[in-house]
Structures are given as structure tokens and as C-alpha cells.
C-alpha positions in Angstrom: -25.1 27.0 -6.0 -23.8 24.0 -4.3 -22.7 20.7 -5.9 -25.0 17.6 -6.5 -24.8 15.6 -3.8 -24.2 11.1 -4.9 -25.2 8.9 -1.8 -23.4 5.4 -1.8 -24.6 2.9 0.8 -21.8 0.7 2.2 -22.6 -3.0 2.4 -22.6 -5.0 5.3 -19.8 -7.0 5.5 -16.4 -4.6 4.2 -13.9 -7.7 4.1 -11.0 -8.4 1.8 -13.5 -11.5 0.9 -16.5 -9.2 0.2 -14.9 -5.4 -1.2 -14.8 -6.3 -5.0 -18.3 -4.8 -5.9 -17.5 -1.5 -3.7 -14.4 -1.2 -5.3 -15.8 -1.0 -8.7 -18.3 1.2 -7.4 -15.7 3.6 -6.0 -13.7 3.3 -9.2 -17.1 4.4 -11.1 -17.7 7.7 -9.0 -14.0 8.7 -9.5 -14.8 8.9 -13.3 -18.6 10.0 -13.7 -19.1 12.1 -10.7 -16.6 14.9 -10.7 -17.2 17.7 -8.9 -20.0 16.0 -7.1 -19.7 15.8 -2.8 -20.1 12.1 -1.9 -21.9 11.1 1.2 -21.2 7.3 2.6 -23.8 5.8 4.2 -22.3 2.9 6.3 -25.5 2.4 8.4 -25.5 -1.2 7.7 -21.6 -1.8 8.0 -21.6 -4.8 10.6 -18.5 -6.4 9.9 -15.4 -4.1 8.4 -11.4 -5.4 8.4 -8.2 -3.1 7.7 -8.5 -4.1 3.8 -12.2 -2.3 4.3 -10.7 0.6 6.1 -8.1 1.2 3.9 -10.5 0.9 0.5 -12.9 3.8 1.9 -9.0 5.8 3.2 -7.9 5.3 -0.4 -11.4 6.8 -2.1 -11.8 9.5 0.0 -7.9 11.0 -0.2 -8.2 10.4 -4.0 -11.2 12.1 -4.2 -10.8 14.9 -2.7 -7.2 15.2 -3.3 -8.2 15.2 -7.2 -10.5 18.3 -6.4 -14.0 16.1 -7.1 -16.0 17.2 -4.3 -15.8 16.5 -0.6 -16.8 13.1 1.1 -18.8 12.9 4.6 -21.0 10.0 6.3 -24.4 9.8 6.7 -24.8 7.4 9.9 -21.7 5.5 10.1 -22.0 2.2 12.4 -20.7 1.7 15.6 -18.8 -1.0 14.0 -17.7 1.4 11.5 -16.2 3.5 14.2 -14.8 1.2 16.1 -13.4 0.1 13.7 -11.8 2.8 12.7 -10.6 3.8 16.2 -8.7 0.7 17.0 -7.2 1.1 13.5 -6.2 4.6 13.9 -7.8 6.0 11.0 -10.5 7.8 12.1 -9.2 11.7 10.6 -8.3 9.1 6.8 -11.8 8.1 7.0 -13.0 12.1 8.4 -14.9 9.8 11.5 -13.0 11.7 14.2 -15.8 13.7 15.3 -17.9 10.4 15.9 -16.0 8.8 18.1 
């Protein structure tokens, strides 16, 4: 039997300015959705910094690293991604396959 699957769509714009909301968001699944896989959907990311990068680094290793479930993407951007790539995080953020 496999584990309930909890979708979270990724805003727009993933600034320092802008990642309050997701944060608490993130916070939220850490607590209520244990053993639950996560998929992000960053579809809509347009516009993502290195404080962005490192919020979704920082969900995903504690997440999985505290045995809740696994975290994959559901159609990252080409921001995303790029993103990611210039910053050198793309195996943190599991987008190494994408790019």
C-alpha cells in the first residue's frame, strides 16, 4: 500500500521578500503530514533567489531526513531549474535529472 500522496503548489515569485506564507506552509506539512510523500509543484515559479532555494533545500533534507515521506516535483519551471543550476543545488533540491 503506498503513502498518501500531499501536492503543494509553489508560488510565483520565491524571494526573501515573498517566502513567509511557504514557509509556514512547509512548517505545517512537517507536523501534520508524516509519513505522507510530498510532491512540489513549481509550475508557476517565475522568479526564485538563493533565500528560495535554500527554503525548498532545507524542507526537503528535513523531511526526508526525519523519515516523513519522500519529496519529488511535479513540473518544475525553467526558472526553477535554472535556478537551481547556476546555484548548484540541483541534487538538494533532487532537480538534477531536469536539467
Amino acid at each position: 500500500m503506498s503513502s498518501p500522496v500531499h501536492l503543494v503548489g509553489l508560488p510565483s515569485q520565491l524571494t526573501a521578500a515573498t517566502l513567509a506564507s511557504l514557509q509556514q506552509t512547509l512548517r505545517d506539512i512537517n507536523d501534520f503530514k508524516p509519513s505522507a510523500s510530498i510532491e512540489l509543484d513549481g509550475s508557476c515559479v517565475e522568479r526564485i533567489d538563493i533565500a528560495g532555494l535554500q527554503l525548498l533545500a532545507a524542507f526537503i533534507k528535513r523531511y526526508e531526513s526525519g523519515h516523513l515521506g519522500q519529496v519529488s516535483w511535479q513540473q518544475p519551471s525553467k526558472a526553477l531549474v535554472k535556478a537551481a543550476v547556476i546555484s548548484g543545488v540541483t541534487d538538494d533540491l533532487h532537480l538534477s535529472s531536469l536539467h
